[in-house]
Gaussian input, Z-matrix of N, CA and C with variables (Angstrom, degrees):
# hf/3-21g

backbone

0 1
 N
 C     1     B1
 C     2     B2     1     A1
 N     3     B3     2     A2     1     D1
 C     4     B4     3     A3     2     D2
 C     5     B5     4     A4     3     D3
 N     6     B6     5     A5     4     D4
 C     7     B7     6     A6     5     D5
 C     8     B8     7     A7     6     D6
 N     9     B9     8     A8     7     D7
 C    10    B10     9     A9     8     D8
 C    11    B11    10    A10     9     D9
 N    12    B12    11    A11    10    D10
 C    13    B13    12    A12    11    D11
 C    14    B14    13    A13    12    D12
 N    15    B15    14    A14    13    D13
 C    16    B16    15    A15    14    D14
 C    17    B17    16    A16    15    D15
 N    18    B18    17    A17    16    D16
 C    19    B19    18    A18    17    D17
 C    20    B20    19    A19    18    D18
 N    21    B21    20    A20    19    D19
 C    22    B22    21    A21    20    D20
 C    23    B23    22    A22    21    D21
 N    24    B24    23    A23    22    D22
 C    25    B25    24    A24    23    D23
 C    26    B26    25    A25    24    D24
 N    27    B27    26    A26    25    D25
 C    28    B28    27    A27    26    D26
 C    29    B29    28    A28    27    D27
 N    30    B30    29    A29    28    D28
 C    31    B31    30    A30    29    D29
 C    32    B32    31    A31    30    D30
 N    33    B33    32    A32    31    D31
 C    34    B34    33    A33    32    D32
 C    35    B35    34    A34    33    D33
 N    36    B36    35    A35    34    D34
 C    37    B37    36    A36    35    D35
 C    38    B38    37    A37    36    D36
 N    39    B39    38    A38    37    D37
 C    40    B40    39    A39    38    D38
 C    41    B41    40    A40    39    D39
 N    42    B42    41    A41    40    D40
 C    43    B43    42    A42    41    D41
 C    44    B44    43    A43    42    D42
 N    45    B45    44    A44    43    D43
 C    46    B46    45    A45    44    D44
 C    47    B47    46    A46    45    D45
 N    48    B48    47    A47    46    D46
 C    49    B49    48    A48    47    D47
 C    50    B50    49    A49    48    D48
 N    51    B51    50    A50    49    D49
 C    52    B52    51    A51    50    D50
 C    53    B53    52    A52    51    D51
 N    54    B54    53    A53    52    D52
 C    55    B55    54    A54    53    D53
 C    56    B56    55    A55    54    D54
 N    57    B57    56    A56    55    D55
 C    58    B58    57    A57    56    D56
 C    59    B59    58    A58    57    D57
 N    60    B60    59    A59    58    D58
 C    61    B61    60    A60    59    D59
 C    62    B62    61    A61    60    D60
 N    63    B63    62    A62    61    D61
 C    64    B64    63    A63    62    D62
 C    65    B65    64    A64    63    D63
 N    66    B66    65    A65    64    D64
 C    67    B67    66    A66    65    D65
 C    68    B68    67    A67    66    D66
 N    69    B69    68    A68    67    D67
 C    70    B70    69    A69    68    D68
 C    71    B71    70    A70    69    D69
 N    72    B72    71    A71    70    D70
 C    73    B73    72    A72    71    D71
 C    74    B74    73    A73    72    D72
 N    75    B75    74    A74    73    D73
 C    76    B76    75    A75    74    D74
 C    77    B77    76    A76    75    D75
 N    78    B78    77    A77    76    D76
 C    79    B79    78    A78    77    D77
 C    80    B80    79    A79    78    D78
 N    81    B81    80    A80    79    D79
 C    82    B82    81    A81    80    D80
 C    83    B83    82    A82    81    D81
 N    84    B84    83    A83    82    D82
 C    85    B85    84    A84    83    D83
 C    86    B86    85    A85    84    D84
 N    87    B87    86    A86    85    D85
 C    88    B88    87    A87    86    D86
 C    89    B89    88    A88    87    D87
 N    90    B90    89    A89    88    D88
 C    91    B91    90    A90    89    D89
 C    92    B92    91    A91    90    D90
 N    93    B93    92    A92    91    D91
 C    94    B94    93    A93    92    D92
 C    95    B95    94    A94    93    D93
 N    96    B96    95    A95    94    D94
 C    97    B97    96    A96    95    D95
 C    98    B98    97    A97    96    D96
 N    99    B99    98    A98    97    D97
 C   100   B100    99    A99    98    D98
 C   101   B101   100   A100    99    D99
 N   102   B102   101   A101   100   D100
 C   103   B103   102   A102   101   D101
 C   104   B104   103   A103   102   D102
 N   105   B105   104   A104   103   D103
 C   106   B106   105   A105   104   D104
 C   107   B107   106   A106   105   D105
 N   108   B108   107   A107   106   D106
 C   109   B109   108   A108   107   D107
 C   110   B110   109   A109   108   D108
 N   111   B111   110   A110   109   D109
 C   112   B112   111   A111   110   D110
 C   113   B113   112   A112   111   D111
 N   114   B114   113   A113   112   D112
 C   115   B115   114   A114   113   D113
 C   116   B116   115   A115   114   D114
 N   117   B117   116   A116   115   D115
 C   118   B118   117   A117   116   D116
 C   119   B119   118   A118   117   D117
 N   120   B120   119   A119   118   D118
 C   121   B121   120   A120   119   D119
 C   122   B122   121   A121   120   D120
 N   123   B123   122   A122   121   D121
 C   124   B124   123   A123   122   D122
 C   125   B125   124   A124   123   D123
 N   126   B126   125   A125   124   D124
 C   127   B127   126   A126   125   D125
 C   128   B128   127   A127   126   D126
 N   129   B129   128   A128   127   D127
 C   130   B130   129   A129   128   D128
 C   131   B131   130   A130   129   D129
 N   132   B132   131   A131   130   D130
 C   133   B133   132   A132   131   D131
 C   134   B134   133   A133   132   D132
 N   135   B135   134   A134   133   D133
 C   136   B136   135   A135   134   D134
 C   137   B137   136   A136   135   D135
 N   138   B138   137   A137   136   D136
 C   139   B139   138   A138   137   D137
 C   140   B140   139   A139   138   D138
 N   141   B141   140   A140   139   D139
 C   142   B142   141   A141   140   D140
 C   143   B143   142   A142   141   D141
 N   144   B144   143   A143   142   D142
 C   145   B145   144   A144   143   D143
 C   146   B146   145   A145   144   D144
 N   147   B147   146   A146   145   D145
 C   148   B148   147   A147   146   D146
 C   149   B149   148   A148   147   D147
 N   150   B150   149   A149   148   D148
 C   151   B151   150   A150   149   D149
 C   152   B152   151   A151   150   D150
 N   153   B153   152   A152   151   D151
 C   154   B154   153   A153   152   D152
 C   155   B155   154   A154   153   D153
 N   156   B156   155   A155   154   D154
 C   157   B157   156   A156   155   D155
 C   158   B158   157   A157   156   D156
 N   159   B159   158   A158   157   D157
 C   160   B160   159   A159   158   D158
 C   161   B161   160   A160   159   D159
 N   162   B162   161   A161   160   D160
 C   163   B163   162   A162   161   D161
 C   164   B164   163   A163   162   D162
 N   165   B165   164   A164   163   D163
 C   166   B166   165   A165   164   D164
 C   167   B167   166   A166   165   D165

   B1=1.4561
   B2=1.5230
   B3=1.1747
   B4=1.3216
   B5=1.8383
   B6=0.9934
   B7=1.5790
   B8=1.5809
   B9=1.1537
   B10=1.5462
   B11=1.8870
   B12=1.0085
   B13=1.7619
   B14=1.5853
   B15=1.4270
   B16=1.5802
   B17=1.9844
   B18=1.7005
   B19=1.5845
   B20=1.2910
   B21=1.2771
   B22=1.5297
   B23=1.3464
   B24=1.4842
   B25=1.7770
   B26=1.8171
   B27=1.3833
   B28=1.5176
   B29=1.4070
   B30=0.9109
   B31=1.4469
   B32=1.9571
   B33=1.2498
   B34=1.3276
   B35=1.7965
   B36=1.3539
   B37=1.8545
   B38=1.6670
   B39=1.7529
   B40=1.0977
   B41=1.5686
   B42=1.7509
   B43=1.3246
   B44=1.7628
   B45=1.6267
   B46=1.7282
   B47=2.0484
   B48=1.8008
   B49=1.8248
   B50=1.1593
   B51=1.5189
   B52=1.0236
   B53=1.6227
   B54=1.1116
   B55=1.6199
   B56=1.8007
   B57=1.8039
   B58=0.9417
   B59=1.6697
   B60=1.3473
   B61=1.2674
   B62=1.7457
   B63=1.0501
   B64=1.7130
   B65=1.9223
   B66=1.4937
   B67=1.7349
   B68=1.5506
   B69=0.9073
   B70=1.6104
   B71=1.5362
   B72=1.5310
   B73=1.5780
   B74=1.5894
   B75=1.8179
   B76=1.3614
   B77=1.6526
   B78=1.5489
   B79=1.4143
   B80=1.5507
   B81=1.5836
   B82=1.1757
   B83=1.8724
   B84=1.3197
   B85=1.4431
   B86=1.2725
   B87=1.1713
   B88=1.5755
   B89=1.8444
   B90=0.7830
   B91=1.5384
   B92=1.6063
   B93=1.1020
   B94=1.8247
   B95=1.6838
   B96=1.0314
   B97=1.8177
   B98=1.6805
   B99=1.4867
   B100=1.4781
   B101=1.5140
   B102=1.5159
   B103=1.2216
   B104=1.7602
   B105=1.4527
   B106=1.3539
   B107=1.8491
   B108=1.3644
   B109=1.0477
   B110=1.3172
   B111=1.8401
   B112=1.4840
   B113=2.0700
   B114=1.0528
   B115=1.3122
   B116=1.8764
   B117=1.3510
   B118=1.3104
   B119=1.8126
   B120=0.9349
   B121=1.8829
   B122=1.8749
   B123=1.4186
   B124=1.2330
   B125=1.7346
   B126=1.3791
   B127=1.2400
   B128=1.6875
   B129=1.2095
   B130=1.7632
   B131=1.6713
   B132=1.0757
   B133=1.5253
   B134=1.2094
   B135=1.5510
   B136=1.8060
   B137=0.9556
   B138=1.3229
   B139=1.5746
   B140=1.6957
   B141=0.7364
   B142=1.8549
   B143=1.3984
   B144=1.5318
   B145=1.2002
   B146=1.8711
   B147=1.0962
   B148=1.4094
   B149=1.6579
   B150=1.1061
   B151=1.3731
   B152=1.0790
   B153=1.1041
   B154=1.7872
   B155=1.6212
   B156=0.8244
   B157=1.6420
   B158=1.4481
   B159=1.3038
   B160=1.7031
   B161=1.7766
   B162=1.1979
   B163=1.5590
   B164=1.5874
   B165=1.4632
   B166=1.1524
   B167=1.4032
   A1=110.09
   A2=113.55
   A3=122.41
   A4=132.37
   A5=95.52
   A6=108.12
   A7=109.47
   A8=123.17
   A9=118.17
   A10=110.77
   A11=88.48
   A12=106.36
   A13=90.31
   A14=112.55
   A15=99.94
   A16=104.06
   A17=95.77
   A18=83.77
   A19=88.26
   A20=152.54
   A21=135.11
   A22=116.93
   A23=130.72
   A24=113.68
   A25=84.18
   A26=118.39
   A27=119.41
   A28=149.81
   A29=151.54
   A30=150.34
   A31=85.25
   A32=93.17
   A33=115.48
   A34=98.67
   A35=88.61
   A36=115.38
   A37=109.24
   A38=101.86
   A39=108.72
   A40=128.54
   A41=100.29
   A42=110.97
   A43=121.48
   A44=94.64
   A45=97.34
   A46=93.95
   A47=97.94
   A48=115.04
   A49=132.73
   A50=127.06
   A51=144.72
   A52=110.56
   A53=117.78
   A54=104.68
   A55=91.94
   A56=106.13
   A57=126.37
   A58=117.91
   A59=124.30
   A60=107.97
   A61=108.21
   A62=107.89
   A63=115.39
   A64=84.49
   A65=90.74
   A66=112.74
   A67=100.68
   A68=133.28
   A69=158.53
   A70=135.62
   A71=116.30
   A72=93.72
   A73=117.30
   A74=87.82
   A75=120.25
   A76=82.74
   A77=114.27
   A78=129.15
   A79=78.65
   A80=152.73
   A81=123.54
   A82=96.53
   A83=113.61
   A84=126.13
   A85=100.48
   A86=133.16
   A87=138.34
   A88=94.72
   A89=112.96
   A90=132.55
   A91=124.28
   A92=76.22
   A93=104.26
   A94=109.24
   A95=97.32
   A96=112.15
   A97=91.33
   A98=131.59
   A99=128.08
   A100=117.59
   A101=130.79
   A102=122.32
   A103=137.80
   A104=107.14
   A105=99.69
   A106=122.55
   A107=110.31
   A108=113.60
   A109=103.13
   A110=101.43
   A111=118.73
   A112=92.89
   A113=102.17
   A114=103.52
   A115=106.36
   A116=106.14
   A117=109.94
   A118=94.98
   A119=115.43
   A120=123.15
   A121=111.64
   A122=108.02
   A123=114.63
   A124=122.27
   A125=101.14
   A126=86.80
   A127=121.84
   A128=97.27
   A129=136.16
   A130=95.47
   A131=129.96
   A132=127.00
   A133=108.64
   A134=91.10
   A135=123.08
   A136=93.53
   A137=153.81
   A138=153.62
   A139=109.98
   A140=124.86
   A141=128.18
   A142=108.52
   A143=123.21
   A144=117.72
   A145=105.24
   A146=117.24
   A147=122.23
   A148=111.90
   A149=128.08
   A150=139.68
   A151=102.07
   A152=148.57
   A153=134.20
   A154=102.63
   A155=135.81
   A156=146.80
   A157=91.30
   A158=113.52
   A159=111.42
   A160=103.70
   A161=117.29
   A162=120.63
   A163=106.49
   A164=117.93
   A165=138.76
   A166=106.67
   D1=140.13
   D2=164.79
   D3=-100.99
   D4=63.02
   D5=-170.74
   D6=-72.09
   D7=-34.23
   D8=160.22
   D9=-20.40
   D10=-43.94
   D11=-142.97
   D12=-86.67
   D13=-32.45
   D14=-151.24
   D15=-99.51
   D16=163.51
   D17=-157.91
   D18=-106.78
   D19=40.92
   D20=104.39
   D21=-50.56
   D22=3.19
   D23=-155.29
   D24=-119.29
   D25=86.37
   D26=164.38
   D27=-86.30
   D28=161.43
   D29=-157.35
   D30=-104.40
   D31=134.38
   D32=172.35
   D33=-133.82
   D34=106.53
   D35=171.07
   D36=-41.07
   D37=-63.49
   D38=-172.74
   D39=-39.99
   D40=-64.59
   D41=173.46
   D42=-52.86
   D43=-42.58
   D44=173.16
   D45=94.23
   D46=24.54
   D47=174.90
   D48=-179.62
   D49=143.52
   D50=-160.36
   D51=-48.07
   D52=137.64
   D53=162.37
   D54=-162.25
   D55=169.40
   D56=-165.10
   D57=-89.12
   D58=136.92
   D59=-162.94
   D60=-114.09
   D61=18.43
   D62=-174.96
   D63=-85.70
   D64=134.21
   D65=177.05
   D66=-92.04
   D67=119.08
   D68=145.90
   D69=-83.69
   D70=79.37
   D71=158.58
   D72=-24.42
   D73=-173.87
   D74=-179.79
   D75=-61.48
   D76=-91.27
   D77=-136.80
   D78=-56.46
   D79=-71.35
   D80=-114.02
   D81=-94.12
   D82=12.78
   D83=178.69
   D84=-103.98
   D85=-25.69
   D86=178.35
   D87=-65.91
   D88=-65.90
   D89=-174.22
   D90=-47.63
   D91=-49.57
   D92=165.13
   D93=-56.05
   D94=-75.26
   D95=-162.09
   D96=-67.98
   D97=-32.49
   D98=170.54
   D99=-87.16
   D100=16.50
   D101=165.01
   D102=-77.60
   D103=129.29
   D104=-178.68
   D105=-51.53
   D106=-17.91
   D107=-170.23
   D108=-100.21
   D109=151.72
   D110=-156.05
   D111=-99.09
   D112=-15.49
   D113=-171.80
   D114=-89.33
   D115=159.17
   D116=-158.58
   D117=-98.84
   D118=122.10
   D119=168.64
   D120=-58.05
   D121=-28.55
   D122=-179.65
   D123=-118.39
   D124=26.19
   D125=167.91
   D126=-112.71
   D127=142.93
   D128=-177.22
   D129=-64.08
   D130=143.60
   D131=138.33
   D132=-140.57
   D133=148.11
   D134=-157.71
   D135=-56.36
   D136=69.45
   D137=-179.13
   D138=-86.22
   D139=62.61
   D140=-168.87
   D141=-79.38
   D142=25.19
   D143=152.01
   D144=-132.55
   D145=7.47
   D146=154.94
   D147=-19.53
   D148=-100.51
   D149=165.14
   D150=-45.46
   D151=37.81
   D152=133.69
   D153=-120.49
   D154=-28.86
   D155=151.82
   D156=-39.54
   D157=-83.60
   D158=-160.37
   D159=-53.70
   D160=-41.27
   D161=178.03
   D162=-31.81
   D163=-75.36
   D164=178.42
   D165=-41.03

């Protein structure tokens, strides 16, 4: 996974560390943490030309 990259993955001041900001029940955190796949279902990337691509 590349969570560096992705913009659910935020700096929290308080703690003084990174953590993940996608909200999860029980079941869809069960699922999560037990998936065969190495790739993340919820990750965002900082893509800041997204919406000018789709414009065009």
């Amino acid at each position: 996974m590349e969570c560096d990259s992705c913009t659910n993955y935020v700096y929290d001041e308080d703690d003084d560390s990174f953590s993940c900001m996608v909200s999860l029940d029980e079941d869809e955190m069960y699922h999560f943490l037990t998936r065969r796949s190495k790739s993340c279902p919820y990750y965002n990337g900082d893509d800041e030309y997204k919406v000018v691509r789709h414009q065009l």
